[in-house]
N, C-alpha and C positions, 0 to 999 in steps of 0.2 A: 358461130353465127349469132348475129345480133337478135334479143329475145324480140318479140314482135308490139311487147306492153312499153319498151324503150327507145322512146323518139332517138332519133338523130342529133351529133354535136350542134350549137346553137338552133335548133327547132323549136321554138315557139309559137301558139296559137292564138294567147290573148297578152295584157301587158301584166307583167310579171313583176316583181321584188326588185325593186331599183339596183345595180350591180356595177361593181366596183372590180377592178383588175387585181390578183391579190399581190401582195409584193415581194419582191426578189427573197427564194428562201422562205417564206412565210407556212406554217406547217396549216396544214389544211382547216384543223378545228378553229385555228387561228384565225384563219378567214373565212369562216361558218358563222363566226362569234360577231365581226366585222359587219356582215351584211347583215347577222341578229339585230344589230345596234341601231346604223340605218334605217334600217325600214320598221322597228319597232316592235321587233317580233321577242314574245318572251322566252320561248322555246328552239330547241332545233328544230324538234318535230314538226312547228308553226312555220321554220323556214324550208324544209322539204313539202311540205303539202302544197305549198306557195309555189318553188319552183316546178315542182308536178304539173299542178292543174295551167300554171301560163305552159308549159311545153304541154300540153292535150296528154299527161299521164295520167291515166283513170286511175280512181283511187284502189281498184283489187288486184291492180299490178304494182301497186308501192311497196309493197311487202319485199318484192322483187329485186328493189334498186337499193344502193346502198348511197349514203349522204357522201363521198367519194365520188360516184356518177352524176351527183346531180349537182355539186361543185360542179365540176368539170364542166359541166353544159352550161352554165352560168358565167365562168370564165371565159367562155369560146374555146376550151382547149381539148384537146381527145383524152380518153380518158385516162391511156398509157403514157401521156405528155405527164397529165397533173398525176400521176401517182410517182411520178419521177422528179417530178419538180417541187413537190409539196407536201410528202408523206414517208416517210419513216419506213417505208418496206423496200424500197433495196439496199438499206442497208440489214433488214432483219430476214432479207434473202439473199443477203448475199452471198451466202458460201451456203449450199444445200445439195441434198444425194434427189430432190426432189423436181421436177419440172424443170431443168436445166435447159431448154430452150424456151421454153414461154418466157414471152416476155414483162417486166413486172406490169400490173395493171392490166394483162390484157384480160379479155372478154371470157373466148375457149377456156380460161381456168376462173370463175365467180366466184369460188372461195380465198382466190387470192388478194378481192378489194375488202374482204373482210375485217384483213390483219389491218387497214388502213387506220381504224378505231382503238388499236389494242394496242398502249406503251409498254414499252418494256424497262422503262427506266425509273429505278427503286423510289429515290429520292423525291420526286412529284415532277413539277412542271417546273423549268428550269427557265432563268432571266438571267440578263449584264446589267446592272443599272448603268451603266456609260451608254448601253449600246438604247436603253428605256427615255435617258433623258435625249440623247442626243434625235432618236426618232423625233420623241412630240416635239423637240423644236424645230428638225428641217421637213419633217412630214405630217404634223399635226397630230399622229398617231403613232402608238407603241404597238409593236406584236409579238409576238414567240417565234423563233428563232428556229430552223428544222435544225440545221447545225447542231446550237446546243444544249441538243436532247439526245444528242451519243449517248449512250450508258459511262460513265466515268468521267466523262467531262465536268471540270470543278473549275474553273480559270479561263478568264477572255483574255487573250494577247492580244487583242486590238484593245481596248481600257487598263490593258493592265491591272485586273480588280479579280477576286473570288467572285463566282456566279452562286447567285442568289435561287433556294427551293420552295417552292409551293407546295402544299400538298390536299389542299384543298382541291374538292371535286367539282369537276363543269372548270378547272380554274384556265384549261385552254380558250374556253366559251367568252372569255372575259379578257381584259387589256391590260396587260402585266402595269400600265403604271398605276392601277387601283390595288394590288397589292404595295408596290414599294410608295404610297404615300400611306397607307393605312399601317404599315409597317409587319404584315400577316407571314411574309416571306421568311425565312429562314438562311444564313451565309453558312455554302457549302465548306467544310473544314478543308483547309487547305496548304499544302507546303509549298512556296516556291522553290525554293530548291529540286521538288517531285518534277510539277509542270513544265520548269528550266530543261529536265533530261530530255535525252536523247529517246529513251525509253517511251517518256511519256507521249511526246511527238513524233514517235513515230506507230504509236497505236493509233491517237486522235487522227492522223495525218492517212491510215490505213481507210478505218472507219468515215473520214470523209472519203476518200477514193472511192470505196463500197456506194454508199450513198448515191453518186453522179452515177452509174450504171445503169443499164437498162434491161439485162437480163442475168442470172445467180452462173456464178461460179462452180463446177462442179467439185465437190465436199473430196471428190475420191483424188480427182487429180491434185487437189490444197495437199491431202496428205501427203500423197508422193514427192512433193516441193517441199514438205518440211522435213521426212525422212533424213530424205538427199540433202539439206540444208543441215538439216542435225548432223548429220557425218562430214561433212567439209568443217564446221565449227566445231568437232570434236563436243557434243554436247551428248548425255546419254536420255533416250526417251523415257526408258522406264525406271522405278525408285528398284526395282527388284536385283538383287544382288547378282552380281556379275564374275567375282573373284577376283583377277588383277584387275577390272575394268573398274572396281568400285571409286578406285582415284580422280575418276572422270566426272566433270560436275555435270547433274541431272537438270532436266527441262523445269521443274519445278522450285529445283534450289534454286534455278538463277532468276527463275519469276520472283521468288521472296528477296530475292536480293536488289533485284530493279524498283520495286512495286512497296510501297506499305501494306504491311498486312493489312488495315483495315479499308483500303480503295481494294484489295484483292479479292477481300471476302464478299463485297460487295457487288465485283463484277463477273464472276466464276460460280454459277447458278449452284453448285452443290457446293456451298459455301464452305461448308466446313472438313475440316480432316483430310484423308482418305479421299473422298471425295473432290476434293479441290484437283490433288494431285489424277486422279483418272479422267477428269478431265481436259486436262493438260496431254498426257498421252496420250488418250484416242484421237486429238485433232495431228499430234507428230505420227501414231502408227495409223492413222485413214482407217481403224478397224472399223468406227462407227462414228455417225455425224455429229460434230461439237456445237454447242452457240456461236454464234458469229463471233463474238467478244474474245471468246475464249481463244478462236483462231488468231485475232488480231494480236492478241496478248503473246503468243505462241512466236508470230512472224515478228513484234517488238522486240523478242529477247534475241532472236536468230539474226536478223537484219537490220542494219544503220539507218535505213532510212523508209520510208513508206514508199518511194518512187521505185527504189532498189527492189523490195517485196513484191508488187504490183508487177513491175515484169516479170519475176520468177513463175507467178501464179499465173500472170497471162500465158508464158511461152510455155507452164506447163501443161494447161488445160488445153490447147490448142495441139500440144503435140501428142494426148491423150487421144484428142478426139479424132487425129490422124492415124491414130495406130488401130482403135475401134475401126475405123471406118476400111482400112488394111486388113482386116481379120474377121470379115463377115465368112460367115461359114465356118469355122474356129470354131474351135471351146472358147467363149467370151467368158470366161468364170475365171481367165489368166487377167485378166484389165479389172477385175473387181476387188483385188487385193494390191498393196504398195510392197510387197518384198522384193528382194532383190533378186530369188531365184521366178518368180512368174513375169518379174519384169524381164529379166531377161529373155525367157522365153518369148515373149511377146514381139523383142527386139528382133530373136532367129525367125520367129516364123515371115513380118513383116519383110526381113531378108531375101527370103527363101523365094518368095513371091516377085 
């Protein structure tokens, strides 16, 4: 239920912050920073109180909203449209054991426009200069990209160029072409040959899929598609000694072999060691929720392609939630694990009925 201190999409009282449509892809700080400019405001904070007070938000309810809501109302758009269309959370939700029917942006869960402010990507604020010049010529203006602020992404296929990092703070607040004429930016290290692979495009190409969604993937049903995917490609999940099985290459080895170590360390949150590697297994055994990234990275080395993945992951989640929905009344503690002996169970009882 809508809190009662938060006007309605487009409701305003008095005239407000002159407002501009933001542009296709354009990541939301991006066009915070846009309408900063415009109307002459130094701060965010200066452009929230502004959209506030024209929509009649008293100010002991601003605390309440977050600059995500209040985009949104300035755009004309709902607020589950613009967290879809201009923020970085379904892709940083897209595979979770968490609220797997809420949908991203909505309301019922208000800690989830939260993550709208929080990047997760190491390297700073990420630019094309092909994609910087080519803006301010056909549109007057440059912006940041949601695209390419994937985590790992180093390379635009549309300029064919290495993608340029900021890491300057507020640097979304501001118009990427005053870094690349000031020259503040930094070129992300890069291999063509890497970007060229199959590998590579097909995580970037995952990670974009994730992105366009409008509600998360369950975490439990991903693992049981990559299990089942690990055993059709003869790939082993864990580094742990097997005996005759040790000839079988591991989900880990074949990540160092697709991936430069140092694009790997940087995208696999427990960077290092040990670490690297248990991450990688827990998204193949579904025992416990992995980063998104690390999923994508997981479904690269298993699958050719990102459209190929995406249906597995669809048809698996979907026939998950058919089997749950089969087995009310049940021990439901057989659907919360990916083995092969509760999966089956799962499959007799759903029979049996």
């Amino acid at each position: 239920m809508m809190d009662r201190c938060i006007p309605k999409t487009g409701t305003f009282t008095r005239a407000g912050p002159t407002a501009v449509l933001p542009s296709p892809d354009e990541i939301d700080e991006s066009y915070a920073g846009v309408l900063m400019r415009i109307n002459g405001f130094g701060t965010a904070g200066d452009l929230e109180n502004a959209i506030a007070a024209s929509s009649g938000l008293e100010s002991s309810c601003l605390r309440k909203v977050t600059i995500v809501e209040l985009l949104a109302r300035i755009s004309g758009m709902s607020v589950e449209e613009f967290v879809c269309r201009h923020t970085t959370v379904p892709l940083r939700r897209g595979i979770t054991p968490h609220h797997v029917s809420t949908p991203h942006g909505s309301e019922a869960r208000r800690g989830i426009l939260s993550m709208a402010s929080r990047r997760q990507n190491s390297v700073g604020a990420v630019m094309c200069p092909g994609c910087v010049r080519a803006e301010q010529e056909n549109l007057g203006r440059s912006y940041w990209h949601r695209e390419l602020q994937i985590p790992g992404t180093i390379w635009c296929h549309r300029h064919r160029v290495p993608l340029l990092a900021c890491k300057q703070e507020g640097a979304y607040f501001r118009s990427p072409s005053e870094f690349l004429s000031k020259g503040t930016s930094q070129q992300i290290e890069c291999d063509e040959a890497f970007v060229n692979s199959p590998a590579y495009k097909t995580y970037i190409g995952l990670c974009a899929a994730l992105m366009e969604t409008t509600r998360p993937y369950d975490s439990k049903a991903v693992g049981i598609v990559l299990a089942a995917r690990c055993r059709a490609r003869k790939v082993r999940r864990s580094t742990k000694s097997r005996g005759w099985l040790n000839w079988v290459p591991t989900l880990s080895g074949r990540a160092r072999e697709l991936f430069p170590e140092q694009w790997l360390n940087s995208m696999v949150p427990s960077s290092k060691g040990e670490g690297q590697i248990a991450q990688l297994e827990r998204a193949a055994w579904g025992t416990s929720h992995s980063h998104v990234t690390t999923y994508a990275i997981a479904c690269a080395i298993l699958y050719a392609s990102a459209d190929e993945a995406m249906d597995d992951i669809y048809l698996g989640v979907r026939e998950l939630e058919a089997l749950e929905g089969k087995c009310r009344g049940w021990d439901r503690s057989v659907v919360c694990t990916d083995t092969d002996k509760n999966r089956m169970r799962l499959q007799a009882i759903v029979q049996s009925n």
